[in-house]
C-alpha positions in Angstrom: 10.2 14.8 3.3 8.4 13.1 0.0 7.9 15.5 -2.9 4.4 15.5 -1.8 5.1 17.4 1.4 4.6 13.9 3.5 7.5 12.6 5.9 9.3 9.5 4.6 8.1 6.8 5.8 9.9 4.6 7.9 11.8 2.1 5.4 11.1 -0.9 7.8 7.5 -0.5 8.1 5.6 -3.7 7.3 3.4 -4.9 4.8 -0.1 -4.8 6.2 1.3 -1.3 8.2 1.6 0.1 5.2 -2.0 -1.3 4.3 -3.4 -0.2 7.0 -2.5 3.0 6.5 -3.6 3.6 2.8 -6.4 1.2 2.3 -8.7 3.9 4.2 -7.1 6.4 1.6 -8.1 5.1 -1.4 -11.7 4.1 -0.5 -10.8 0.4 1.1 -13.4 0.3 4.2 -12.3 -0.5 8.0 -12.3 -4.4 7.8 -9.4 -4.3 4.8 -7.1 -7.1 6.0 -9.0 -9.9 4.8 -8.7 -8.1 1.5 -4.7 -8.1 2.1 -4.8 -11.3 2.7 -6.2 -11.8 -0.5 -4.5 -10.0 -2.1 -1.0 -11.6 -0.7 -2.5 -15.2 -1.7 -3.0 -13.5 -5.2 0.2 -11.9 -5.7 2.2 -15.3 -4.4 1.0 -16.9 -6.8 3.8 -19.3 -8.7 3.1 -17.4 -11.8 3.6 -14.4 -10.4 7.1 -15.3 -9.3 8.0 -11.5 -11.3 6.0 -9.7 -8.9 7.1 -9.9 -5.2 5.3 -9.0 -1.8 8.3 -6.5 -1.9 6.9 -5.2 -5.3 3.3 -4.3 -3.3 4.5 -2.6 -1.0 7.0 -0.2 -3.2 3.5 0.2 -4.8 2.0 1.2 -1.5 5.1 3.6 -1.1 4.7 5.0 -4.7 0.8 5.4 -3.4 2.4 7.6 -0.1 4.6 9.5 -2.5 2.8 10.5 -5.3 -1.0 10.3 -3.3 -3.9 12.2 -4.7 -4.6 15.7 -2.6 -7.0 15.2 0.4 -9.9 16.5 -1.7 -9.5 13.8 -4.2 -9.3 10.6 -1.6 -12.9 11.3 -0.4 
């Protein structure tokens, strides 16, 4: 369990599973995978070569475990 009360998520979830499942939590409306796509395109960048697709989604986990109460996500 996640210090926020959640249950760990499974370690070999997937990128745009993890997406899916907090893009409607932080305001992101239903049709949010072109936006992912985007966003992958952005952070793949060759300049970016510090940042990996790995590096999104620890952000998306870090998003899981320290996520704002219910209250504040609507």
């Amino acid at each position: 369990m996640l210090s926020n009360g959640s249950p760990v998520r499974d370690r070999n979830e997937t990128l745009p599973q993890s997406w899916l499942k907090h893009s409607a939590g932080i305001g992101i409306a239903e049709q949010s995978m072109p936006l992912l796509s985007r966003l992958i395109a952005c952070w793949s960048e060759p300049h970016r070569h510090y940042q990996t697709l790995r590096h999104l989604q620890e952000c998306l986990q870090l998003l899981e475990e320290w996520g704002a109460p219910a209250s504040a996500a609507s």
